[in-house]
N, C-alpha and C positions, 0 to 999 in steps of 0.2 A: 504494500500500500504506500500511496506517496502521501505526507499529510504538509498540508497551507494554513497557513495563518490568515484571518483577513482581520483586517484592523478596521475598524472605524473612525471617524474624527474626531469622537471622544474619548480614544487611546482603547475602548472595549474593542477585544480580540475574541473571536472565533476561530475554534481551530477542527478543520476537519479534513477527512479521508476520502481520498480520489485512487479511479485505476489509473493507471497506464492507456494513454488514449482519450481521457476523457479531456473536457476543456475545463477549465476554470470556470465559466459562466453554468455550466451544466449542474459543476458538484455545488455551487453557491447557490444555486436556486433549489438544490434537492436538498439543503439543509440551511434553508430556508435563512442564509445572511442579510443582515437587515444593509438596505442601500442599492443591491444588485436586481433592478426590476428585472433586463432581460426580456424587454415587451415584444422584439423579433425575434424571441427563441435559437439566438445565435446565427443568425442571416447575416449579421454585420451590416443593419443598414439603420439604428435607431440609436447606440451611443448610452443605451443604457443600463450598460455592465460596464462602463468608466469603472478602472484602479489603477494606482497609480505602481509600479513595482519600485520594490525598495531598492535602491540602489546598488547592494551588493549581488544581485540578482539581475538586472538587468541585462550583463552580459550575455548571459545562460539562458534567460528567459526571449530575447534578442526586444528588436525596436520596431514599431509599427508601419507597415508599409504602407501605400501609399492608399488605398478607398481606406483604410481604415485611419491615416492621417486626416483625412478628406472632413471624417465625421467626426473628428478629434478636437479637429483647428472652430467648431462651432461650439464649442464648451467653455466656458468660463474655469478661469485654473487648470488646464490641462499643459501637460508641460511634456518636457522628453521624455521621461518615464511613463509617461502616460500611456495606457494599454484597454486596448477592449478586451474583456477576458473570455468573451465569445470566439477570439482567436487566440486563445494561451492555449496550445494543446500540451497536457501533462504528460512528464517524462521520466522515468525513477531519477535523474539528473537534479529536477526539481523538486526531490524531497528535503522540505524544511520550507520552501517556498511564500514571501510576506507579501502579501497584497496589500495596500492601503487601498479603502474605498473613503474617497470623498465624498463631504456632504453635500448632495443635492440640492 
């Protein structure tokens, strides 16, 4: 199992358990993290599974390309680490993995 952190922006962490292959947005909505609506069920086209990944993670995690920049650059406080986690597909690489979800 790979397990994530997701943070909230008032420092409350949820920590929970993903396969191999699953996205980020997937396991956050199946354990029900407060912040990650996910209204396109991972279509990549609504921006609302915005996280920010933590910095020491970035690398591993990589940086968002380019339709998913698209819907990025329309978000208030979205920055380079900023990530739609409708596209984070988990990897054992990513166990320990911190999400920050910003406040909506």
């Amino acid at each position: 199992m790979i397990k994530i952190t997701f943070l909230n922006s008032a420092g409350v962490s949820t920590e929970v358990e993903a396969h191999p292959g699953d996205t980020a947005m997937q396991v956050a909505v199946d354990n029900l993290v407060p912040g990650i609506a996910a209204e396109c069920g991972g279509a990549c086209s609504c921006a609302t599974c915005h996280v920010v990944v933590d910095s020491d993670w970035i690398e591993l995690v990589g940086y968002a390309e380019d339709m998913e920049k698209d819907l990025l650059e329309s978000l208030d406080g979205a920055g380079e680490n900023s990530r739609l986690c409708c596209q984070i597909e988990l990897t054992r690489v990513l166990d320990g993995l911190i999400l920050q979800v910003p406040q909506s």
